[in-house]
VOPAGU-2260 file (C-alpha; in pm, 1 decimal, decimal comma):
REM VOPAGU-2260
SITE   aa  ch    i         X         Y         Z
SITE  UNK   A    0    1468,5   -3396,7    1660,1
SITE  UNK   A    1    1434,4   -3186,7    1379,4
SITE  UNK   A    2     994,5   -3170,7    1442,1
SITE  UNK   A    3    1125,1   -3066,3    1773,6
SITE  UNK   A    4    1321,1   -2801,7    1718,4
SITE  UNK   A    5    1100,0   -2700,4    1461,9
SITE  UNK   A    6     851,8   -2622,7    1735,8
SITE  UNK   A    7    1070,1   -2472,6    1965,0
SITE  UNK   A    8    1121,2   -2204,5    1677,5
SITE  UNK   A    9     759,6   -2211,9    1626,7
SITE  UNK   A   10     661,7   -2116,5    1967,8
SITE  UNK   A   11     937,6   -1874,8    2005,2
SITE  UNK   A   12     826,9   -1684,6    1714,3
SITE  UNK   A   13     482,2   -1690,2    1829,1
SITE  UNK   A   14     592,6   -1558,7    2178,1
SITE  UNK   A   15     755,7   -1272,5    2039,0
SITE  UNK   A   16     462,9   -1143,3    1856,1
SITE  UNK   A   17     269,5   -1135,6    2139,7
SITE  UNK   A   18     559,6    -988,1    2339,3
SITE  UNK   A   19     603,7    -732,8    2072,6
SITE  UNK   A   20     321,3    -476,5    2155,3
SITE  UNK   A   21     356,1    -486,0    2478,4
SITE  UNK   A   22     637,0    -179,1    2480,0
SITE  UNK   A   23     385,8     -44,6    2258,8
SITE  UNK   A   24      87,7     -15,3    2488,4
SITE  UNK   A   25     354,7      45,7    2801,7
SITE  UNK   A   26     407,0     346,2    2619,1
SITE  UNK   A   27      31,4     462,0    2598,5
SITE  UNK   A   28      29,3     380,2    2936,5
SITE  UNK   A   29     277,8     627,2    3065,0
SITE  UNK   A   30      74,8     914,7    2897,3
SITE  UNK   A   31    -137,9     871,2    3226,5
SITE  UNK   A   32     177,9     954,3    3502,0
SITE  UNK   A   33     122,5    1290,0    3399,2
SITE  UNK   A   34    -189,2    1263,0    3606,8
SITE  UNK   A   35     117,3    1277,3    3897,5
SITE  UNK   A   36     381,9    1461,4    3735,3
SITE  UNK   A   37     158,3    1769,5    3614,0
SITE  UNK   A   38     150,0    1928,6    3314,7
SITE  UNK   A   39     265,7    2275,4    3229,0
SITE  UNK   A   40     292,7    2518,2    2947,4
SITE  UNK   A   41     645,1    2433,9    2862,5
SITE  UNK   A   42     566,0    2043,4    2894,0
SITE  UNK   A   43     338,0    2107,3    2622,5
SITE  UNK   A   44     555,0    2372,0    2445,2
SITE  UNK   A   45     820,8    2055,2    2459,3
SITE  UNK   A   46     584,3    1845,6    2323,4
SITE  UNK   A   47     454,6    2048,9    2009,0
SITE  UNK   A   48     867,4    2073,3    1943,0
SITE  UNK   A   49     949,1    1717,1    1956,8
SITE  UNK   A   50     636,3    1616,9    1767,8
SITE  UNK   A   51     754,7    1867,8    1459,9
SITE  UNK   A   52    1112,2    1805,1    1495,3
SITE  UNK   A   53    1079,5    1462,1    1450,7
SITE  UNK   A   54     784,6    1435,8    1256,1
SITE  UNK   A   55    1071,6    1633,9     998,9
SITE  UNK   A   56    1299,0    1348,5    1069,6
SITE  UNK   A   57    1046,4    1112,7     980,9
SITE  UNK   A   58     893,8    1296,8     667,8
SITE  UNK   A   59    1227,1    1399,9     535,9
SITE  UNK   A   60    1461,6    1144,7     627,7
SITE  UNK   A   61    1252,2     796,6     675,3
SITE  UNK   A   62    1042,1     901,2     339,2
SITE  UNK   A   63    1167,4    1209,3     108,6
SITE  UNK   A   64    1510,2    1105,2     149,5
SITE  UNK   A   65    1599,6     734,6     210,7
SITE  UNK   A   66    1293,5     560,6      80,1
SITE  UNK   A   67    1307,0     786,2    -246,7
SITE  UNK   A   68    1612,3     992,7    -281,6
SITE  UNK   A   69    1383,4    1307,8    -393,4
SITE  UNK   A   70    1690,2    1534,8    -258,0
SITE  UNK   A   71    2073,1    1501,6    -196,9
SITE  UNK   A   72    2271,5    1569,8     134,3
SITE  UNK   A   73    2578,1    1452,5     294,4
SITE  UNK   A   74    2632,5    1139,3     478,5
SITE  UNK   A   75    2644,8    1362,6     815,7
SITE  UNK   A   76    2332,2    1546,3     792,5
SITE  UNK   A   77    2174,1    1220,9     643,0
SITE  UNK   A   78    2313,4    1055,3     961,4
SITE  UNK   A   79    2149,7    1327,1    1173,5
SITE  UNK   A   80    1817,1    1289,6     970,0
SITE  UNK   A   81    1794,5     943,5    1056,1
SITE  UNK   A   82    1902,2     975,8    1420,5
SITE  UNK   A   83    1602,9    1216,3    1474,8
SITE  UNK   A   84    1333,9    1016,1    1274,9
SITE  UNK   A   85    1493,6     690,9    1459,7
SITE  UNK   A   86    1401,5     889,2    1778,8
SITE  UNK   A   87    1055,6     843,4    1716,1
SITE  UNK   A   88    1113,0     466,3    1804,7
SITE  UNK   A   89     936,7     379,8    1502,6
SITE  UNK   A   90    1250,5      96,9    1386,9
SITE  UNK   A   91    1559,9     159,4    1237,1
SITE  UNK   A   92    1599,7     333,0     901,1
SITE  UNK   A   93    1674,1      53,3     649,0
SITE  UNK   A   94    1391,0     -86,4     794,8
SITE  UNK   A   95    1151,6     162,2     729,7
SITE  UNK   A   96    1284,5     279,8     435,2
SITE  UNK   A   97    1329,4     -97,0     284,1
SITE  UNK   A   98     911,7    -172,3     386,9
SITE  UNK   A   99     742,9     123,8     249,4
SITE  UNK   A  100     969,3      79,4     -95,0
SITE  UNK   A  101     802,3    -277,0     -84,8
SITE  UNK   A  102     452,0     -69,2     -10,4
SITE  UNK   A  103     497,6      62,1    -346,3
SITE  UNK   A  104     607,5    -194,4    -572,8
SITE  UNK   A  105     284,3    -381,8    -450,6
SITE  UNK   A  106      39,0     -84,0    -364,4
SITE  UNK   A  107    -304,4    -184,9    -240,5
SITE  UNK   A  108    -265,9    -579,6    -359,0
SITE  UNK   A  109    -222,5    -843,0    -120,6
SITE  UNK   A  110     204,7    -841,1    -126,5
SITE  UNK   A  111     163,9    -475,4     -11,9
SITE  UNK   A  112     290,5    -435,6     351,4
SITE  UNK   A  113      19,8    -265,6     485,0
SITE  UNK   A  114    -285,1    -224,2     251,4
SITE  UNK   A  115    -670,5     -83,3     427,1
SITE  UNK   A  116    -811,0    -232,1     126,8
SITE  UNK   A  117    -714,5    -567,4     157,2
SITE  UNK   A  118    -662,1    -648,4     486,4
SITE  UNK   A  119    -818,2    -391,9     714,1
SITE  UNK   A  120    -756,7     -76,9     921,7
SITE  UNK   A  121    -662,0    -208,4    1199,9
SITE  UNK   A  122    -371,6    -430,3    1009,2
SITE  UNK   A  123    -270,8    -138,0     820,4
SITE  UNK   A  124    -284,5      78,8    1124,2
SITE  UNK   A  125     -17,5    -116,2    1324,3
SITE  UNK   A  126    -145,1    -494,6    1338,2
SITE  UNK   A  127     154,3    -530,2    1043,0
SITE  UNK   A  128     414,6    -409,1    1295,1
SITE  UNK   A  129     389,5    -697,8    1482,4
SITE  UNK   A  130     229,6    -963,6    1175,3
SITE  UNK   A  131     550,5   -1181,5    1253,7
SITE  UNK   A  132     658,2   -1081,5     858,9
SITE  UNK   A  133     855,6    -758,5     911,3
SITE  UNK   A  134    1005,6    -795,0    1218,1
SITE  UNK   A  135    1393,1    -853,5    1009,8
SITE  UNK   A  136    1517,9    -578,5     773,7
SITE  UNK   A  137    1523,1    -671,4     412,3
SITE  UNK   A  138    1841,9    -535,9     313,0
SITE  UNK   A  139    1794,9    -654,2     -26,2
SITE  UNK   A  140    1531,0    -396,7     -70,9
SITE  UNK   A  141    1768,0    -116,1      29,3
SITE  UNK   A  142    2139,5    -228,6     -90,9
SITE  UNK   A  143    2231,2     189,7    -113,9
SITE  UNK   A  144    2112,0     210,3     234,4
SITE  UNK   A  145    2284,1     -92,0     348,9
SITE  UNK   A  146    2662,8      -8,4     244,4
SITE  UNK   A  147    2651,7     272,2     456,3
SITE  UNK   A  148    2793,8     158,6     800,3
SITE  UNK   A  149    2631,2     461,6     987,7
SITE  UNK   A  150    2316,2     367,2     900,8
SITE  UNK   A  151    2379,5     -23,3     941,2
SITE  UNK   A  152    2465,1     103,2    1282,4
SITE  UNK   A  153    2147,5     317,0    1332,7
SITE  UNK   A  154    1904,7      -7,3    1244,8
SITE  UNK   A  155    2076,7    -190,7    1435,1
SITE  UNK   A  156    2001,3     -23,8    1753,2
SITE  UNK   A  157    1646,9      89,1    1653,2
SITE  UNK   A  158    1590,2     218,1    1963,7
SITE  UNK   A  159    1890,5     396,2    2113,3
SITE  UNK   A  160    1825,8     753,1    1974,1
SITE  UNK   A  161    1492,1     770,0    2156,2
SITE  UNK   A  162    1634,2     635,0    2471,5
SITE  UNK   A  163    1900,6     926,3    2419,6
SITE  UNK   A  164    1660,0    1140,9    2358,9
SITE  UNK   A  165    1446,4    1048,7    2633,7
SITE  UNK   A  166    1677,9    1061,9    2932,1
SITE  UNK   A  167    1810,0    1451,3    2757,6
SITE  UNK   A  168    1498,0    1571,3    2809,6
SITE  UNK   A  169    1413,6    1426,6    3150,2
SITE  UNK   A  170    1778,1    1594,7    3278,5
SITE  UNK   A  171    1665,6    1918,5    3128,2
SITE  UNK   A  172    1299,5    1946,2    3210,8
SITE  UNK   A  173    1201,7    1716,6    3459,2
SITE  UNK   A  174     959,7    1375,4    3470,4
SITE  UNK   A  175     678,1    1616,4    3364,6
SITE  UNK   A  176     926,0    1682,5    3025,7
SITE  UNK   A  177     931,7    1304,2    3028,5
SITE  UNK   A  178     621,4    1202,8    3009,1
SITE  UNK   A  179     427,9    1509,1    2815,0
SITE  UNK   A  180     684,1    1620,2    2628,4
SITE  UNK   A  181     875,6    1288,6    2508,9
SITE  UNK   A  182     628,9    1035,0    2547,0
SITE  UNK   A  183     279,6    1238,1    2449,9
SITE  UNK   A  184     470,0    1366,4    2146,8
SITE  UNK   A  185     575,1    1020,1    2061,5
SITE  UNK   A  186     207,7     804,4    2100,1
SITE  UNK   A  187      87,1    1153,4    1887,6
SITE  UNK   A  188     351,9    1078,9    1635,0
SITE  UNK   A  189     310,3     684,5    1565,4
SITE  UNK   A  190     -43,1     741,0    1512,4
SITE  UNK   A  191     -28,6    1046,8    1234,2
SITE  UNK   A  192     239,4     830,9    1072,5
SITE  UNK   A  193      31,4     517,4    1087,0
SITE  UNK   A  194    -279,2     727,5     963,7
SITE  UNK   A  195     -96,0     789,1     631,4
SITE  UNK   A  196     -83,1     366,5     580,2
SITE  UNK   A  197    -432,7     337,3     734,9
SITE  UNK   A  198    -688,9     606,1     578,0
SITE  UNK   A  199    -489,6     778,5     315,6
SITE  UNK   A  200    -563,4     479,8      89,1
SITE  UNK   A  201    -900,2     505,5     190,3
SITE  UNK   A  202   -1060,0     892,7     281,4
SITE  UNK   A  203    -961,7    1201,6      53,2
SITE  UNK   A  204   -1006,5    1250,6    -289,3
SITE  UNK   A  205    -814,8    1089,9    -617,3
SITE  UNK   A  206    -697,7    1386,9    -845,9
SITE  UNK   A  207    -432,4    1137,7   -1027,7
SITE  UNK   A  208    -515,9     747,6   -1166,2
SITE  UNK   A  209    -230,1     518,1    -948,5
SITE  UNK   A  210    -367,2     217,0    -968,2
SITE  UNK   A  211    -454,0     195,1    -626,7
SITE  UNK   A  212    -678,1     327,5    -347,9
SITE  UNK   A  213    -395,6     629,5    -281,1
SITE  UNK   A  214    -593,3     992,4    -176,8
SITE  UNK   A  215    -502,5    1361,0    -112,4
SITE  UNK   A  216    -635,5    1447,6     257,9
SITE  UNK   A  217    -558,8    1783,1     338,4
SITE  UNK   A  218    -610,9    1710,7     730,4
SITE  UNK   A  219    -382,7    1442,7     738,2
SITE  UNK   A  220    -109,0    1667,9     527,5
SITE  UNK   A  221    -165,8    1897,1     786,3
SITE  UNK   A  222    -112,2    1685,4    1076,2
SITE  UNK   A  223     184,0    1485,8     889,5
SITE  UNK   A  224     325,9    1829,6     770,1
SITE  UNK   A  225     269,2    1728,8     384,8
SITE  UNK   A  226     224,2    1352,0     384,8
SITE  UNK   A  227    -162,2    1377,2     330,8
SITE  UNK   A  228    -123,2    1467,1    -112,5
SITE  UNK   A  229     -61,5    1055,9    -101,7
SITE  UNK   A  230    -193,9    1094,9    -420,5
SITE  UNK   A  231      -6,1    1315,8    -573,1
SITE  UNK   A  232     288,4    1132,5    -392,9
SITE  UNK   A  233     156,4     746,9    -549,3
SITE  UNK   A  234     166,2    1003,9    -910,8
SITE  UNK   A  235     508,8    1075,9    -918,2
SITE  UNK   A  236     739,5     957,1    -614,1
SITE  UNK   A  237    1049,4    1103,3    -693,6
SITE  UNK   A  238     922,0    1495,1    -595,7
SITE  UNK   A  239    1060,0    1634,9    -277,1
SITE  UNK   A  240     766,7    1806,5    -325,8
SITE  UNK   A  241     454,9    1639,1    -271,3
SITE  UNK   A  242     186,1    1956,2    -227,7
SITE  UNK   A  243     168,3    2013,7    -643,3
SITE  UNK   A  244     -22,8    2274,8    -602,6
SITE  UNK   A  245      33,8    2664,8    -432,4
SITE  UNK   A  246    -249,6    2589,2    -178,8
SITE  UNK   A  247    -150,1    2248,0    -104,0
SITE  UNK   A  248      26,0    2255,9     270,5
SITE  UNK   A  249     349,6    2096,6     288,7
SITE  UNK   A  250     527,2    2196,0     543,9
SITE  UNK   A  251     827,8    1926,7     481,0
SITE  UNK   A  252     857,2    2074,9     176,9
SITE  UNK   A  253     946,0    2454,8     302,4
SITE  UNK   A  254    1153,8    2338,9     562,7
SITE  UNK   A  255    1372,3    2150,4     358,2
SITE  UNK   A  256    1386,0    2466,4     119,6
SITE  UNK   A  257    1516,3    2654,0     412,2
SITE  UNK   A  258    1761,9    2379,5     454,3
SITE  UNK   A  259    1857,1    2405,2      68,5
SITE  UNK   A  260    1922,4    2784,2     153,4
SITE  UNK   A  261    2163,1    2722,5     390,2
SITE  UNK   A  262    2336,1    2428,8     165,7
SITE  UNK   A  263    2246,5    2100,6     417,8
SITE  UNK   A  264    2084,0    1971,3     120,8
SITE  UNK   A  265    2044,8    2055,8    -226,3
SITE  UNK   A  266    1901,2    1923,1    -554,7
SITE  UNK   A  267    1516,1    1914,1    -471,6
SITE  UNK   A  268    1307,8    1715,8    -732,9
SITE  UNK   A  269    1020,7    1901,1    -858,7
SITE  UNK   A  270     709,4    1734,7    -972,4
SITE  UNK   A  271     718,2    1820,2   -1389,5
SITE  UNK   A  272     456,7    2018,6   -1537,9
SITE  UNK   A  273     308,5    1751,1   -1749,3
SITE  UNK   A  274     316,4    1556,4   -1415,7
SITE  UNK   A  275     101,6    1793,1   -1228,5
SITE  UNK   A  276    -125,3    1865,5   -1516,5
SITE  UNK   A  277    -218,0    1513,2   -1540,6
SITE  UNK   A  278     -82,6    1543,9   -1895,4
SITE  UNK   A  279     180,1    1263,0   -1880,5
SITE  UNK   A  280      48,7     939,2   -2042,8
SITE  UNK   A  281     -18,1     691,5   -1796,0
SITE  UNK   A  282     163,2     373,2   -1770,8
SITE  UNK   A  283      29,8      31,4   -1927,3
SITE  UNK   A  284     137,3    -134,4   -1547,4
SITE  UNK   A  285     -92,6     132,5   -1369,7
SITE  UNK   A  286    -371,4     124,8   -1644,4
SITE  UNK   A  287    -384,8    -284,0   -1574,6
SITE  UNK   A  288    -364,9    -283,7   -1247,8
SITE  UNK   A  289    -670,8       6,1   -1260,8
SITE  UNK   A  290    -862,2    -242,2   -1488,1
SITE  UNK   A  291    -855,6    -542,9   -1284,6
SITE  UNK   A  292    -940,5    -326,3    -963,2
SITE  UNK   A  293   -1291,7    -245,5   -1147,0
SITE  UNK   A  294   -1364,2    -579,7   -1331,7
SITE  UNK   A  295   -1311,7    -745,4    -955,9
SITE  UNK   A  296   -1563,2    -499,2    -840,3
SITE  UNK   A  297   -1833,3    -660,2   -1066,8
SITE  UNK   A  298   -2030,1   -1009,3    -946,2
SITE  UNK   A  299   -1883,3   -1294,6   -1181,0
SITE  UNK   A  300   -2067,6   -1523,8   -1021,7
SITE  UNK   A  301   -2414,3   -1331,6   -1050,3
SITE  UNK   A  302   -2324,8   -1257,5   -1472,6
SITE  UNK   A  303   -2279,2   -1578,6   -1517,5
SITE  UNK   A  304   -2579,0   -1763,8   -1342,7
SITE  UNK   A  305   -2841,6   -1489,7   -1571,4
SITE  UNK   A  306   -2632,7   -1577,4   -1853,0
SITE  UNK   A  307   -2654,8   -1938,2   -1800,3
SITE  UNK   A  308   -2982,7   -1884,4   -1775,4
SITE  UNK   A  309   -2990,0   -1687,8   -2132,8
SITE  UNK   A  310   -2788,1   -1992,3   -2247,0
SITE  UNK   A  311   -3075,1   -2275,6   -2160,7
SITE  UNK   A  312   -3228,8   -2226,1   -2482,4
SITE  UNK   A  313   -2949,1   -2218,4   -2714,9
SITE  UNK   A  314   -2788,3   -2522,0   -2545,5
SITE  UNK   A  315   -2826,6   -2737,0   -2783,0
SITE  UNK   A  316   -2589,6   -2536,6   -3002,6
SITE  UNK   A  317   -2328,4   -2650,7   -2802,3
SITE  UNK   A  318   -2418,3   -3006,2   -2755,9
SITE  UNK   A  319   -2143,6   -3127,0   -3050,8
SITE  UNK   A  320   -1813,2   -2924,7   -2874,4
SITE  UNK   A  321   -1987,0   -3065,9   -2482,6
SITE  UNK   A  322   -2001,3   -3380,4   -2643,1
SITE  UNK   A  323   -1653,1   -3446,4   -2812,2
SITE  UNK   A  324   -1457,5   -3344,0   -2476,5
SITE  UNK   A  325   -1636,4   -3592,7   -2300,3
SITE  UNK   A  326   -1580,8   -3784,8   -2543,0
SITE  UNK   A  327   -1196,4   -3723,0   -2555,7
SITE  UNK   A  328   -1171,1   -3677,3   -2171,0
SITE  UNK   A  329   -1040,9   -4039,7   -2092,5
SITE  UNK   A  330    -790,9   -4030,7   -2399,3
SITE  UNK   A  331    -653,1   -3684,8   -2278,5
SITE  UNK   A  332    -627,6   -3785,9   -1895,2
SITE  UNK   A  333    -427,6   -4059,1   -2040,2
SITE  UNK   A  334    -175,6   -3860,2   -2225,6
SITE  UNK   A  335    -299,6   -3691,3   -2471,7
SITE  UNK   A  336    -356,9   -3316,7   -2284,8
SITE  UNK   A  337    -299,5   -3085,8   -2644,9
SITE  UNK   A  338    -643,8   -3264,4   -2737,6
SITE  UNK   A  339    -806,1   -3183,9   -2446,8
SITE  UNK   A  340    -699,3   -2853,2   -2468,2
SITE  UNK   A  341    -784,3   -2800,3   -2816,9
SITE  UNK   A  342   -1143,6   -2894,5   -2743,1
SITE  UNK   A  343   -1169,1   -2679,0   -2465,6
SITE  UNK   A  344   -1060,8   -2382,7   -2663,4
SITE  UNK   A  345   -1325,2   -2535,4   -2863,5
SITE  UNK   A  346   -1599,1   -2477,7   -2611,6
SITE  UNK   A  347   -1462,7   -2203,9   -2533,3
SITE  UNK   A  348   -1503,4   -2037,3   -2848,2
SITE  UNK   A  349   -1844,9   -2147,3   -2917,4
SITE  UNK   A  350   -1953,1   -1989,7   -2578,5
SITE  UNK   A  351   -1779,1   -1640,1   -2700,1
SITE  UNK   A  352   -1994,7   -1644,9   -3063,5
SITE  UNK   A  353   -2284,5   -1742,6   -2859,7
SITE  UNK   A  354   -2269,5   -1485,4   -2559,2
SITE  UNK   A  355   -2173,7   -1248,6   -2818,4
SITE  UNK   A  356   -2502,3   -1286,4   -2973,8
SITE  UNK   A  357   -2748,7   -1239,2   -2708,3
SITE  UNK   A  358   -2901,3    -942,0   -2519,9
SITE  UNK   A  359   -2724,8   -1017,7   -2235,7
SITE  UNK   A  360   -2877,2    -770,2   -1970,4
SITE  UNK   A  361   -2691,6    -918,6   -1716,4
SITE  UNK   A  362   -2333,7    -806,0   -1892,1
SITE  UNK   A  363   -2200,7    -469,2   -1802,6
SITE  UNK   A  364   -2214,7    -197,0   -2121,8
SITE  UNK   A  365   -1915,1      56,1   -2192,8
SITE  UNK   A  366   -2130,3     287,1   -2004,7
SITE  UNK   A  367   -2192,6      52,4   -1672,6
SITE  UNK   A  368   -1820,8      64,8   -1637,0
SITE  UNK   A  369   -1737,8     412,2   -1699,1
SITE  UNK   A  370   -2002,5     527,4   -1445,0
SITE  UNK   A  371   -1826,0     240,5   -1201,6
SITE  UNK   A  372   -1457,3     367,6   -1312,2
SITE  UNK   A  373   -1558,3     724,0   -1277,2
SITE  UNK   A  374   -1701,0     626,2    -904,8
SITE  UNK   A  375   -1367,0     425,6    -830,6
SITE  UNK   A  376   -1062,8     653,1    -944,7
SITE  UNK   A  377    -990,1     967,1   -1033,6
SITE  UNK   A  378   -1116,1    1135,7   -1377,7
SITE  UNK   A  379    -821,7    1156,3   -1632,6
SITE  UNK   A  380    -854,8    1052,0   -2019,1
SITE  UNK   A  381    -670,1     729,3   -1899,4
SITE  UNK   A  382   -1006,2     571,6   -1813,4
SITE  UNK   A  383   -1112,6     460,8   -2144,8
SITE  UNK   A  384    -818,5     309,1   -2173,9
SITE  UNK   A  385    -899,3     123,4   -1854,8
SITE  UNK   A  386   -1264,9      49,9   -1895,7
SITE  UNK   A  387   -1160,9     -72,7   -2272,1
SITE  UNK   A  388    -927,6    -337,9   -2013,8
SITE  UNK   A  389   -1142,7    -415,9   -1775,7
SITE  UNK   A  390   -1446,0    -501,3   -2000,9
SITE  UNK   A  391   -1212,3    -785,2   -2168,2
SITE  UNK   A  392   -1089,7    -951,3   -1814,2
SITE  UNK   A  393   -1445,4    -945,8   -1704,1
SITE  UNK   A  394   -1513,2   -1122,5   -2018,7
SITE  UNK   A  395   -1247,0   -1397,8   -1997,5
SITE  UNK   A  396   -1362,2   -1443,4   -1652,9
SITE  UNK   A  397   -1692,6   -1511,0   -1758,6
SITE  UNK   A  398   -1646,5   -1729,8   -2055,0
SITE  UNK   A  399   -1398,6   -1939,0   -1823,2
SITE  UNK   A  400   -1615,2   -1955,3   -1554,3
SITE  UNK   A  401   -1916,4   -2090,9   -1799,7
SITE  UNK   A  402   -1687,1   -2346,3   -1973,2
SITE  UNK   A  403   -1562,9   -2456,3   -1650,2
SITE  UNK   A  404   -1923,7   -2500,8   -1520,3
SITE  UNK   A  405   -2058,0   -2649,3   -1849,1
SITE  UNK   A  406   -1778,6   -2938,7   -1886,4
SITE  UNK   A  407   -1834,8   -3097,0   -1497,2
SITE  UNK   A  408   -2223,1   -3129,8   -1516,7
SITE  UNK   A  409   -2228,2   -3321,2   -1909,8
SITE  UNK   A  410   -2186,3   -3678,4   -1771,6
SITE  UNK   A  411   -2244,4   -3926,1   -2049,6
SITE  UNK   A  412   -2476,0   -4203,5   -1961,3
């Protein structure tokens, strides 16, 4: 009973994830009534107004606000923040706010939520939406979200502010409000959001060393009204701020500021100077996570095999350590695993002191990794610091990999 039930689950789930989308593509669908309903000046007036207004509800609220507390408000125009970002039926609040949190604990490695770099644009487009693991809010992720009942409320019923929103605009301008004004603004909304997951980790340029694949695009930050600096935003997160410099769009940013002026919210984090200098020392976290990006990008495999090669001659250096953990093998397997692993730091060693002796074309030089680094992230005096890193994992990778290799293949007669 159990197995049954089991798979009763199992196909349910599996139903539901196809099921999901479909809303989704209805939606794109219903762009094409207006082939029926017409299209006029204030239809598209409409639209251009609901696309900013709740692009702001989404920029400020979903992001600035509940995902990083940059600024501070009141509960009631916090409520009204979510209600229009929520009308952009893009999920409830805590749910948003609780995923993109886990985006950047994990940035660009495989527990991020919706990474280009690891698992594709069309994944990191939308294809995580509907993956099957973020349909359920993680209210763990967001406890100072989740002991607010208003915004409990708000996630869940994910979807009621847009239907709201949809049926005031089709009793004040029509079907032809409907379907250009609510629903073109809404497709056009979902996919400049989604752009920010799906090519700002991946087109623009790195001013700042994150760790990650994060870029300033200034035609996304246009289109997102400030979203595209995601480098500068990966830098420092807590900035309401996230155009550091004077010619940097960011058109969240001003509106807020006129909100500040007449008191809805106050307390704007600015980006420090040392921040936006790139005179702040970067952190150990980012500078390892920076130096196993670039010692993955090199061929292991490839090193290894020339060096192998460069080994053939000097094997018999190594015959006494090869030949006392075969030696020792049965013993260990038996018991005794402290000896085995003493003899295979053994080998181990001897392979350093040997690699470390010859030419070694095939290993990358200080300079083979600076010219990758340099290629790879953004110039700050952090990438020594990283190359210094990366040249020792790609090291321990390769002495591994050649006493794992070595051990297997010395079968005593």
């Amino acid at each position: 009973m159990p197995d049954n039930h089991t798979a009763i689950a199992d196909n349910r789930s599996l139903m539901s994830r196809i099921a999901a989308p479909v809303p989704f593509a209805l939606v794109h669908l219903l762009c094409f009534a207006a082939i029926w309903t017409g299209v006029s000046l204030t239809d598209i007036a409409l639209a251009f107004f609901l696309y900013g207004l709740r692009m702001f509800g989404i920029t400020a609220g979903y992001h600035r606000y509940f995902s990083h507390r940059t600024f501070k408000t009141s509960r009631v125009f916090g409520f009204i923040l979510a209600f229009i970002a929520q009308s952009s039926a893009q999920r409830g609040v805590i749910w948003w706010a609780s995923n993109h949190r886990q985006h950047h604990r994990a940035s660009d490695t495989e527990e991020d939520v919706h990474s280009p770099v690891r698992k594709g644009f069309w994944y990191a487009h939308m294809g995580w939406i509907w993956s099957g693991h973020h349909e359920k809010t993680d209210y763990d992720a967001a406890p100072d979200l989740a002991k607010l009942p208003e915004l409990m409320w708000l996630d869940k019923h994910p979807y009621t502010p847009a239907v709201i929103m949809g049926v005031l605009v089709t009793l004040l301008f029509g079907w032809s409000g409907l379907i250009v004004g609510f629903f073109w603004s809404t497709v056009a909304l979902w996919h400049a959001t989604f752009c920010i997951n799906s090519l700002a980790h991946v087109y623009g340029r790195q001013r700042y060393l994150t760790g990650d694949q994060s870029r300033n695009n200034w035609w996304l930050a246009i289109l997102t009204m400030g979203e595209g600096w995601h480098n500068n935003h990966h830098h420092f997160q807590s900035a309401a701020r996230q155009g550091f410099r004077w010619y940097e769009v960011d058109m969240t940013y001003y509106i807020l500021q006129g909100c500040r002026r007449l008191g809805l919210v106050w307390d704007l984090a600015q980006p420090p100077k040392q921040v936006v200098e790139n005179e702040r020392k970067v952190a150990r976290s980012v500078v390892e996570k920076a130096a196993r990006q670039l010692a993955a990008s090199f061929q292991v495999d490839a090193i290894t095999a020339d060096l192998k090669a460069s080994l053939a001659e000097h094997y018999a250096k190594l015959e006494p350590s090869f030949d006392k953990l075969q030696t020792n093998v049965a013993a260990t397997l038996a018991g005794w695993h402290q000896h085995l692993e003493g003899d295979m730091e053994k080998v181990r060693e001897d392979i350093r002191e040997l690699v470390a002796k010859l030419p070694a074309q095939a290993m990358p030089t200080g300079a083979d990794l600076m010219a990758r680094a340099q290629k790879m992230f953004a110039r700050t005096p952090a990438l020594g610091d990283v190359t210094e890193r990366a040249r020792e994992i790609l090291l321990e990778a390769i002495y591994a990999e050649l006493a794992r290799q070595a051990v297997p293949v010395r079968v005593k007669p």
